[in-house]
C-alpha positions as a Markdown table, in Angstrom:
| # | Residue | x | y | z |
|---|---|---|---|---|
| 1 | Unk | 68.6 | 60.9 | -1.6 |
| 2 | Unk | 66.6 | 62.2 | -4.4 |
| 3 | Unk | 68.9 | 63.6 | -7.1 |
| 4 | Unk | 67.6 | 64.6 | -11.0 |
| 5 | Unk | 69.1 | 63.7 | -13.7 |
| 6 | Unk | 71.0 | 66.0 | -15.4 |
| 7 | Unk | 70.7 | 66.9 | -19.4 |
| 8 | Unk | 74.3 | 65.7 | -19.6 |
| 9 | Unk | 73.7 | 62.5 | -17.9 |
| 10 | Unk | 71.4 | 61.9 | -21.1 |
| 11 | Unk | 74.2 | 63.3 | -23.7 |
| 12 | Unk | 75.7 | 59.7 | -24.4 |
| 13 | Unk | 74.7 | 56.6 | -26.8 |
| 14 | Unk | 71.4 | 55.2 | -26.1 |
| 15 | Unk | 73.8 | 51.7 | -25.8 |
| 16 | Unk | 75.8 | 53.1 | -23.5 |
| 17 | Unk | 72.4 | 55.0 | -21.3 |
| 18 | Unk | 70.2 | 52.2 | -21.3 |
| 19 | Unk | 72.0 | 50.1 | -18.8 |
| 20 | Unk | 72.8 | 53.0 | -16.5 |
| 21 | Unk | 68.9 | 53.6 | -16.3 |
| 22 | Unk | 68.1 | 50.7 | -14.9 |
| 23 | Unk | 66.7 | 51.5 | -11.6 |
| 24 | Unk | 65.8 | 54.9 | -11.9 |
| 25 | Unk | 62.7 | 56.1 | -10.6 |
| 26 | Unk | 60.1 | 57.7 | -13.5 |
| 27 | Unk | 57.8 | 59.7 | -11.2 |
| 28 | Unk | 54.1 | 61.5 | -12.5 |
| 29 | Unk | 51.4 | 62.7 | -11.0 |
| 30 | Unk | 52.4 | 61.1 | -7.9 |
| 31 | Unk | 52.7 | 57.6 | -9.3 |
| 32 | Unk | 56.4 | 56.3 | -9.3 |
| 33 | Unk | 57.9 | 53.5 | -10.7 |
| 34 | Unk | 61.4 | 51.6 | -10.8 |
| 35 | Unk | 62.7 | 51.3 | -14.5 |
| 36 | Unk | 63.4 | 47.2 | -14.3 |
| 37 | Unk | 63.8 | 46.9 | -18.2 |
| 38 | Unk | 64.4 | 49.5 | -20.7 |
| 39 | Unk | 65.6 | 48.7 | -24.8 |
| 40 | Unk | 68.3 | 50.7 | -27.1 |
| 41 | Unk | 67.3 | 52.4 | -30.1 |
| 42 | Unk | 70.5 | 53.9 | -32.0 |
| 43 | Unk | 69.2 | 56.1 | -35.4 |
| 44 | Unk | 70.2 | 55.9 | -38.7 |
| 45 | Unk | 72.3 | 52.4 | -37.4 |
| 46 | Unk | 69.2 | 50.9 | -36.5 |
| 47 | Unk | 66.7 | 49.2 | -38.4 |
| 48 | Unk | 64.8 | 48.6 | -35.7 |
| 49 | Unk | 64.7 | 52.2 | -34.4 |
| 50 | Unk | 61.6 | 54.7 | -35.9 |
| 51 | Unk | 64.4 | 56.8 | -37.2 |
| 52 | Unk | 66.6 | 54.3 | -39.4 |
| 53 | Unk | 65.3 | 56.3 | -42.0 |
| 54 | Unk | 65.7 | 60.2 | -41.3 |
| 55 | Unk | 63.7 | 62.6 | -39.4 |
| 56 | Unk | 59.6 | 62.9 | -39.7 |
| 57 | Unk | 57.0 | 64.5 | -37.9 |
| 58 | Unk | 56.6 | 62.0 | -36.0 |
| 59 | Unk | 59.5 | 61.2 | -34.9 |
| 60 | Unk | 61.2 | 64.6 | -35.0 |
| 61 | Unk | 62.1 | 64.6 | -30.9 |
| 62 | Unk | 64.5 | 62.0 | -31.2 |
| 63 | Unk | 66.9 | 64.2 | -33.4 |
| 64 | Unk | 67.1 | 65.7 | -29.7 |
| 65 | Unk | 67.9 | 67.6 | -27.5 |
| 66 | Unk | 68.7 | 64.9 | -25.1 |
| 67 | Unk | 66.9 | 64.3 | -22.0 |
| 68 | Unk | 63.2 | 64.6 | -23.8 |
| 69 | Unk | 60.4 | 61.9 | -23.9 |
| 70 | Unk | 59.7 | 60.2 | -27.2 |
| 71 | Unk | 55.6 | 59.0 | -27.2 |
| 72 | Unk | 54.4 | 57.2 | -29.8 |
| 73 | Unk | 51.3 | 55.0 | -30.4 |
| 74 | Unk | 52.1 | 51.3 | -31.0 |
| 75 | Unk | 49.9 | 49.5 | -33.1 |
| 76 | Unk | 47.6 | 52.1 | -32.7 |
| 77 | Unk | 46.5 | 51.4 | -29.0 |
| 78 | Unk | 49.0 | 51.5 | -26.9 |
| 79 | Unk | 51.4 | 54.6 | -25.9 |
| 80 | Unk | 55.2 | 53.8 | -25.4 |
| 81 | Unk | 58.0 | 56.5 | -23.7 |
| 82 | Unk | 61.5 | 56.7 | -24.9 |
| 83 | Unk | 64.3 | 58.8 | -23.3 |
| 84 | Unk | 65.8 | 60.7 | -26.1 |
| 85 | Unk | 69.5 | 60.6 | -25.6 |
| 86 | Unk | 72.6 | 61.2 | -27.6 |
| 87 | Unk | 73.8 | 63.9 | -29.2 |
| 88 | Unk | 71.9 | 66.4 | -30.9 |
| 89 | Unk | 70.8 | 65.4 | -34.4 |
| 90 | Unk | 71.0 | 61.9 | -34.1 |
| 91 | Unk | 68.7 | 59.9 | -33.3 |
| 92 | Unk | 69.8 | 57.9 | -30.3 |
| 93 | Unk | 66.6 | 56.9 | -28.0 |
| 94 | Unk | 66.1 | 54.3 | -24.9 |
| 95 | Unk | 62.4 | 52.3 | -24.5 |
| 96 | Unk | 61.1 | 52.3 | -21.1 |
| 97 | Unk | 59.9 | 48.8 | -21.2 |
| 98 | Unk | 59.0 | 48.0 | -17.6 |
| 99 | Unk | 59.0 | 49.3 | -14.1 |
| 100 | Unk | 58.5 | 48.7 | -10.1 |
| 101 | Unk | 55.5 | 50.3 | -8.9 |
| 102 | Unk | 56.8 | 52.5 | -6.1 |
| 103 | Unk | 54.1 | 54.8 | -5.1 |
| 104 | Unk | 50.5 | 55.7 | -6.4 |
| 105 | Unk | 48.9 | 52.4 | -7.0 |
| 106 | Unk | 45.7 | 53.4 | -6.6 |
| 107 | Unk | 45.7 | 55.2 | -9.2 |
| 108 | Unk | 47.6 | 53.4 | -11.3 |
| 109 | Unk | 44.9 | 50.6 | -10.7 |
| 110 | Unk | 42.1 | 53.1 | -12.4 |
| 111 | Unk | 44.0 | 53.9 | -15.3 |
| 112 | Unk | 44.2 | 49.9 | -15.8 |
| 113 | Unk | 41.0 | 48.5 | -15.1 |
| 114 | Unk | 40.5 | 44.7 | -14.9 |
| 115 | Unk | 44.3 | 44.3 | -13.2 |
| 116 | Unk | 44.5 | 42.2 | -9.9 |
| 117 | Unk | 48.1 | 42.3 | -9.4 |
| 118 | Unk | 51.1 | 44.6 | -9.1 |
| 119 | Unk | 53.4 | 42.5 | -11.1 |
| 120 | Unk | 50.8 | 42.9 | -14.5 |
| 121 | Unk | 50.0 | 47.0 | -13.4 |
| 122 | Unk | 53.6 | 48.5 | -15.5 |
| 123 | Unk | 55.3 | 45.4 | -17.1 |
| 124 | Unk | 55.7 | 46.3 | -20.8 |
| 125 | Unk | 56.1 | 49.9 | -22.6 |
| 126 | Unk | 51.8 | 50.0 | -22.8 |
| 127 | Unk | 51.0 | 49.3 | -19.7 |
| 128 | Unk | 54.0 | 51.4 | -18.3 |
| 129 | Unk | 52.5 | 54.6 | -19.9 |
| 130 | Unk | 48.7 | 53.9 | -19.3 |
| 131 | Unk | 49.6 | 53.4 | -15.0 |
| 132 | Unk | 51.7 | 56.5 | -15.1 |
| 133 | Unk | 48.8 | 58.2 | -17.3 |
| 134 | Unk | 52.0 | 58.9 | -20.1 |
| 135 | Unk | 50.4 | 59.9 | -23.5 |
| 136 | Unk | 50.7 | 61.6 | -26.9 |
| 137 | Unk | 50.8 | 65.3 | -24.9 |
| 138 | Unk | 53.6 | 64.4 | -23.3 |
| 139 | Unk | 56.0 | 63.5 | -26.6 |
| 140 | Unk | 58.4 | 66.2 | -26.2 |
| 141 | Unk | 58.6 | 66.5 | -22.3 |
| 142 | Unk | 61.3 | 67.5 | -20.7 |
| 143 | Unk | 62.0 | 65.4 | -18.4 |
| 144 | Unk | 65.5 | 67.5 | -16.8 |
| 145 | Unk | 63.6 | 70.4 | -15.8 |
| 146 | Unk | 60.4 | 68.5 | -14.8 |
| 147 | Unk | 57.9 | 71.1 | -16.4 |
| 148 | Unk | 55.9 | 68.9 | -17.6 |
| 149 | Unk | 55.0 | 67.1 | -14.3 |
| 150 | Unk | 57.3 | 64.1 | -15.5 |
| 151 | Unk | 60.9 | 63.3 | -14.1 |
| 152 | Unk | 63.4 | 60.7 | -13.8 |
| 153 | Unk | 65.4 | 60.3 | -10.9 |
| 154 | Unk | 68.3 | 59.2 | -9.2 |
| 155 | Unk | 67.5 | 57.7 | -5.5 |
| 156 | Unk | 70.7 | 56.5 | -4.6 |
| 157 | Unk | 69.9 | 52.3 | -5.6 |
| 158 | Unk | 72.4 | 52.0 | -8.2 |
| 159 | Unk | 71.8 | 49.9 | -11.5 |
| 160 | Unk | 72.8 | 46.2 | -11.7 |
| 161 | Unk | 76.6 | 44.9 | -11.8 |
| 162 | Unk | 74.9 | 42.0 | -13.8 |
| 163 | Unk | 71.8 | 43.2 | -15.6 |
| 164 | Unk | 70.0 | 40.7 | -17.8 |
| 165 | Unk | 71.0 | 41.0 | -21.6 |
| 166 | Unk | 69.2 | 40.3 | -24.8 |
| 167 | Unk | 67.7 | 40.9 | -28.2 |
| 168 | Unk | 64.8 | 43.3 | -28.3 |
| 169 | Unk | 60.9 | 42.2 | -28.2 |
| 170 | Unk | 58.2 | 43.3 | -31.1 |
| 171 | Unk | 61.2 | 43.2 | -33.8 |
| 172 | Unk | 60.6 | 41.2 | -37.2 |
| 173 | Unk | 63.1 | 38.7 | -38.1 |
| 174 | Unk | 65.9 | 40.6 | -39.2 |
| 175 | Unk | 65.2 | 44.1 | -38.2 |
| 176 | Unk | 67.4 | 44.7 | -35.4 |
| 177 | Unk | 65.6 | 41.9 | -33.3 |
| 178 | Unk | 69.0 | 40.1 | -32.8 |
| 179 | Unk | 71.1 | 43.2 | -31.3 |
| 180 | Unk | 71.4 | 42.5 | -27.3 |
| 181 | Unk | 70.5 | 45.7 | -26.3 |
| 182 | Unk | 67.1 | 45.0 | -24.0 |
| 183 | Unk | 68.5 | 45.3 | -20.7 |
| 184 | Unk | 67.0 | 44.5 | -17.0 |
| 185 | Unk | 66.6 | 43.4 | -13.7 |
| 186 | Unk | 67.0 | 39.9 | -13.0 |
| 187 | Unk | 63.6 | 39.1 | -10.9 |
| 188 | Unk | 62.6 | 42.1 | -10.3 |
| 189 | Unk | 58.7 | 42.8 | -10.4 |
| 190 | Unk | 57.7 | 44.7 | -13.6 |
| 191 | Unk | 59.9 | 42.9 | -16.2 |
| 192 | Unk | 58.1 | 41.4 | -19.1 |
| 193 | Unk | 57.2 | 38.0 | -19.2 |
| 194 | Unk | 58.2 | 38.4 | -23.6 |
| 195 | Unk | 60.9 | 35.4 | -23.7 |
| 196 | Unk | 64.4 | 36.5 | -23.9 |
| 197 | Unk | 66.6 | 35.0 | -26.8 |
């Protein structure tokens, strides 16, 4: 069973979404992956979120609508994907942190040269984006009606009873890193090796 995600799926608090993604399937170009860890963003609430303080160029897709991808450039060399979620006007956003490679790894080994194994091709938000081919054109996308060649999908594998809970990775001391809203799957191939706290 293959079933999209609807825009009201997306129309809740990143908090709340961020769990519930957990084992969706991210699907472009033909290369498909199983979101395994994913991190909370939640606005103006958030010191660790790009929009703690009000709406920029950059950041303007995460005032919504829901069910849009957020791309921005970390540390100027790596490309990161956030589901915007929420209602519209806030800025309410979920990370895609890490994934299963499902299909397409072929491909996704020529987008990351020098990789030997499957576990290393999408585990963290840069090298998610850079095997799926993710990048600043695609900040915007809408990922409901698929336009863009990028979807996220229900296949019927539910998300964990039990996910694995804790603070968020890349934070400084005191800017949200604390908050227990990375989520993921317990073992499964394409979670970050970052420590958890």
């Amino acid at each position: 069973m293959k079933r999209r995600l609807t825009r009201s799926f997306y129309r809740r608090d990143s908090r709340e979404l961020a769990p519930l993604l957990l084992n969706k399937v991210l699907v472009h170009n033909g290369r498909s992956v199983r979101l395994v860890e994913v991190e909370a963003y939640a606005g103006d609430e958030d010191p660790g979120s790009h929009a703690f303080r009000g709406v920029t160029p950059r950041n303007a897709v995460m005032f919504g609508p829901p069910g849009h991808l957020y791309v921005y450039r970390s540390y100027g060399i790596h490309w990161c994907a956030n589901v915007v979620c929420g209602d519209d006007g806030w800025a309410s956003a979920v990370l895609l942190r890490g994934g299963t490679p499902l299909t397409g790894l072929d491909e996704m080994y020529e987008l990351r040269p020098g990789i030997r194994r499957d576990r290393d091709l999408t585990a963290g938000p840069g090298r998610l984006c850079q095997a799926l081919g993710i990048n600043a054109t695609f900040d915007g996308s809408d990922i409901v009606s698929g336009s863009d060649g990028i979807e996220l999908y229900d296949d019927g594998t539910p998300p964990p009873d039990d996910p694995g809970v804790s603070g968020r990775i890349g934070l400084s001391p005191g800017k949200g890193d604390a908050a227990p809203w990375r989520y993921y799957v317990r073992g499964a191939l394409g979670v970050s090796r970052s420590p958890s706290r």
